[in-house]
N, C-alpha and C positions, 0 to 999 in steps of 0.2 A: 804332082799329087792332085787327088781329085776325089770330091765328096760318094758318097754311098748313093746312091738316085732313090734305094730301096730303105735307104735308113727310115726309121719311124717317125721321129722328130722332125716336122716340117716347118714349125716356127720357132723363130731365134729370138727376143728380147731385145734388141739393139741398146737398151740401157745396160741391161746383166754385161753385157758382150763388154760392153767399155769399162766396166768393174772389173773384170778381169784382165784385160788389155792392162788398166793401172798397173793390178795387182803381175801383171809381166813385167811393166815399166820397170816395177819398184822391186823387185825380191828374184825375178826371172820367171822359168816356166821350171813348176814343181815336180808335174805327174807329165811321162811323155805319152804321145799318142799310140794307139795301136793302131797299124796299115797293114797290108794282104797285096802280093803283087798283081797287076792288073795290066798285061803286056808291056810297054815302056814307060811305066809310070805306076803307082801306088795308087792306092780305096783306102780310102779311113773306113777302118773295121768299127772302134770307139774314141772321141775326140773331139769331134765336130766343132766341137761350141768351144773347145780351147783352138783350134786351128780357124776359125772365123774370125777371134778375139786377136790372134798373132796379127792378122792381117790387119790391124788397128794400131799395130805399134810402129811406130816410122822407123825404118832403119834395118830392119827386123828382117831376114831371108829366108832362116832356116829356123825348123822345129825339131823337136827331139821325139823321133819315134821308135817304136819294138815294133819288128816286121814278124809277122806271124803269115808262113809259107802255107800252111796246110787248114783253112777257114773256108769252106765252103760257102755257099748264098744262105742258107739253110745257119749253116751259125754265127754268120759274119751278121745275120738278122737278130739272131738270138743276143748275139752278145748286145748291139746297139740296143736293144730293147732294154735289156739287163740294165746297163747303163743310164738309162734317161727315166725310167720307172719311175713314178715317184716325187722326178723330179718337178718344182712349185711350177716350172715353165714349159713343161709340156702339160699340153691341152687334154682335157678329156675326150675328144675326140679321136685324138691323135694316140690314146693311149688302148682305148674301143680297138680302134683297126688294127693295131698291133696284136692285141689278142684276138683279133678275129684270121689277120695272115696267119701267125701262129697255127689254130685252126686250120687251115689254108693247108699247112706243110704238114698236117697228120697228129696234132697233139689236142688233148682233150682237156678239157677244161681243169679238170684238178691236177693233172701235171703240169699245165700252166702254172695255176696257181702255189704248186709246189716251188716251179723254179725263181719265181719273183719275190715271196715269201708270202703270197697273199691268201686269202681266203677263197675256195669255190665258187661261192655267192660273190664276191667280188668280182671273179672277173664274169662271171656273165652277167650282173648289173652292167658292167662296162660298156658288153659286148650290145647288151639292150639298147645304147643309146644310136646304135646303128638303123634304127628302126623310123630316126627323126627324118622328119622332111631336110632335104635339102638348106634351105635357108634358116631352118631354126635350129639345124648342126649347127651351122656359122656363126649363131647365136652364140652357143654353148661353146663355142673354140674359141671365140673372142672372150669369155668368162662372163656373159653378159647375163647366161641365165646357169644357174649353180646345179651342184650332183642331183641333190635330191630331186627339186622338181624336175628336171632334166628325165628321170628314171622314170618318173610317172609318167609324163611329155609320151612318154616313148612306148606304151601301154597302148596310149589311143589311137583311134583312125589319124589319118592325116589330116581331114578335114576339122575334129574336135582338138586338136596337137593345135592347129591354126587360132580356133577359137579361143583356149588356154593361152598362148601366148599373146596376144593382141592386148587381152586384158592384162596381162602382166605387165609389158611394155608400156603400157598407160598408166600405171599405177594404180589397179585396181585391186590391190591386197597389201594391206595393211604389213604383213609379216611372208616368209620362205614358205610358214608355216600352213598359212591360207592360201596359198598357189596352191603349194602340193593337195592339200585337202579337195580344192575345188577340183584340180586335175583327178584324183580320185573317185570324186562324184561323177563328173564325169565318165569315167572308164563303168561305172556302176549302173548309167545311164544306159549305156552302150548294153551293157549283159543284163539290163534290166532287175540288178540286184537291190533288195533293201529299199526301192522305192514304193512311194505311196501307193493304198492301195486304189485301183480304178472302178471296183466295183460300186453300185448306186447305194446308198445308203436307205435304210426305213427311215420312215418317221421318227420311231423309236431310237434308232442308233443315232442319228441327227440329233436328236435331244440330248442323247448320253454323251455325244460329242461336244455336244457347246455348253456343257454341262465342265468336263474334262480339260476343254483352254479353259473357262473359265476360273477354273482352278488351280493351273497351271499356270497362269498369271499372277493370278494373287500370294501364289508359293517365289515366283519372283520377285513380287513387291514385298514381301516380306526379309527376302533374301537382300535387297536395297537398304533395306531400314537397317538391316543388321550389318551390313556394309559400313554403313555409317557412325555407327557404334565401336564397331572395328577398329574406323578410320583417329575416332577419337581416342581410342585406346592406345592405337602406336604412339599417339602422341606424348605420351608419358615416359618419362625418363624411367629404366630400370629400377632405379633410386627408390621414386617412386611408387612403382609398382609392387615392388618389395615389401614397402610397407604399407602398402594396401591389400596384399593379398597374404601376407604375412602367416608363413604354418601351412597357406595352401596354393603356393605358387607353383606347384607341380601338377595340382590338379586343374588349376585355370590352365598350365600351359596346355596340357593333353586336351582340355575342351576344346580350346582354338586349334589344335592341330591336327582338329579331325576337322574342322569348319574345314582347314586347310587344302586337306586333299578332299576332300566330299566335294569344293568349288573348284578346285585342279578339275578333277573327274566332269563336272558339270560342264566348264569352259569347252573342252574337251570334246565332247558331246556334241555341245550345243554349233561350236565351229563347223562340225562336219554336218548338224542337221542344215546350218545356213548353208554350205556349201551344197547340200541335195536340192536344197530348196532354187538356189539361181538355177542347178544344172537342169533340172526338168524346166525351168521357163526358158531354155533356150533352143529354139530352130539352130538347127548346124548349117550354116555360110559355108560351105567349101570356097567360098569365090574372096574370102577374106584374106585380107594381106598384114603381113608382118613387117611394122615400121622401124627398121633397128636405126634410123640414125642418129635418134637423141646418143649424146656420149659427155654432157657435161657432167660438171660437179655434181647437179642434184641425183641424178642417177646411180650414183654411188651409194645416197641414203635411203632408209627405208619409207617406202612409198608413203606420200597423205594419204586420207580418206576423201579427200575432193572427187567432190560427184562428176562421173563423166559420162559420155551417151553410151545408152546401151550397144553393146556389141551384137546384141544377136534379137529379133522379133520378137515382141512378147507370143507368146503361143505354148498355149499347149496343142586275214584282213589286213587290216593293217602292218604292209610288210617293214619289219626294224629293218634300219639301212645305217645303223648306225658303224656295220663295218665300214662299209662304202665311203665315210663322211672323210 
């Protein structure tokens, strides 16, 4: 018997694999494999990962399989695809290719997405991350950088995909959230969209401008104070508040919960103005390299804000992915 070469699934788990080896140990093999004859010898059609897991059990010779005679290349692909979908241990890249072979053998994106159960937009976000460079696939196959920014990643040249990722790698973003944002400004940088304007300013418009921060600041410092007021206010027990605001607790609450989303809205904003603001100061380094070998425990959390060297010389919509997620 002998594996698929064209299966989809190219990385195995070696822990998952000994979880179920147990799980053989202790109760047998549940679901048998599916195989398609292959001259003097059988192809795992679907199985893979329970017929690697067999091979961990001492003792253990045979597996229990349904031989399906009549499976062509075309759906002996299909099916393994079927199969591994989804699955937490197949990679996102590895899931990309499959619906791009798919493609390959004549099917179109929404009958894709019909047969896996997915959405349109899914599978060609998926198919987008084909678009990444080389080594910052490798990134995204080892789980090292997630769907979202991944989608974005894969928007840009390869050269600004490089710049994106170095600073991520360092820890240069506080949250998923502000990668992606930056990777966005980015791509915006590139199409020249919603960036500041270049033309020289009068005398006049200069005044009306320092006029306009200046007031724009003091609407922040005001926003601080009230921050603070806020901050004292959580601090009161229900109890209390009850009977502080007593008859008109519904209407304090509806005050603050438009502060709520009006500073939602703001943050919001203001993420993606910071995020246009580095993208224009940066020169693109095509020549920059992607350091993946950090792999300790802190890498697992989200990034500090510790100051690091700049990645690039100083010099001078929003698509929901939340099928994707």
């Amino acid at each position: 018997m002998e594996a698929n070469p064209d299966q989809p699934r190219k990385f195995f788990d070696e822990t998952k694999l000994e979880e179920l080896a147990a799980q053989f140990r202790s109760v047998g093999q549940l679901q048998p494999i599916v195989v398609r004859p292959a001259g003097d010898t059988f192809q795992i059609v679907m199985g893979e990962r329970r017929w690697r897991a067999m091979h961990l059990v001492q003792g253990a010779t045979t597996i229990e399989a349904k031989v399906v005679s009549s499976v062509d290349d075309e759906n002996a692909f299909i099916m393994g695809t079927s199969e591994n979908v989804g699955r937490a241990d197949m990679t996102l890249m590895e899931e990309a290719q499959a619906y791009a072979d798919l493609v390959g053998f004549g099917y179109q994106a929404e009958r894709i997405a019909e047969m896996f159960g997915k959405t349109t937009d899914y599978v060609k976000w998926r198919m987008d991350l084909l678009n990444l460079t080389t080594d910052i696939a490798e990134l995204v196959a080892e789980g090292k950088i997630k769907a979202d920014f991944a989608w974005y990643l894969s928007k840009l040249t390869p050269a600004n995909q490089k710049v994106a990722v170095t600073r991520y790698m360092k820890g240069d973003f506080r949250t998923e959230t502000d990668a992606s944002t930056f990777a966005q400004a980015l791509r915006m940088k590139e199409n020249q969209e919603g960036f500041f304007s270049e033309k020289e300013l009068s005398d006049k418009e200069k005044e009306n401008k320092a006029k306009e921060r200046k007031q724009a600041k003091s609407k922040v410092d005001q926003v601080e104070r009230a921050g603070t007021l806020l901050e004292e206010l959580a601090k009161l027990t229900p109890t209390e508040l009850a009977e502080l605001f007593e008859g008109e607790v519904g209407k304090q609450l509806d005050t603050v919960e438009r502060v709520r989303k009006a500073s939602a809205e703001a943050v919001k904003k203001l993420r993606k103005a910071k995020a246009m603001s580095e993208a224009k100061q940066l020169t693109v380094r095509p020549e920059l390299e992607v350091e993946p070998e950090a792999e300790d425990a802190e890498a697992e959390q989200e990034p500090s804000e510790t100051e690091i060297a700049e990645v690039a010389a100083e010099e001078p919509s929003e698509t929901e992915l939340a099928a994707a997620a």
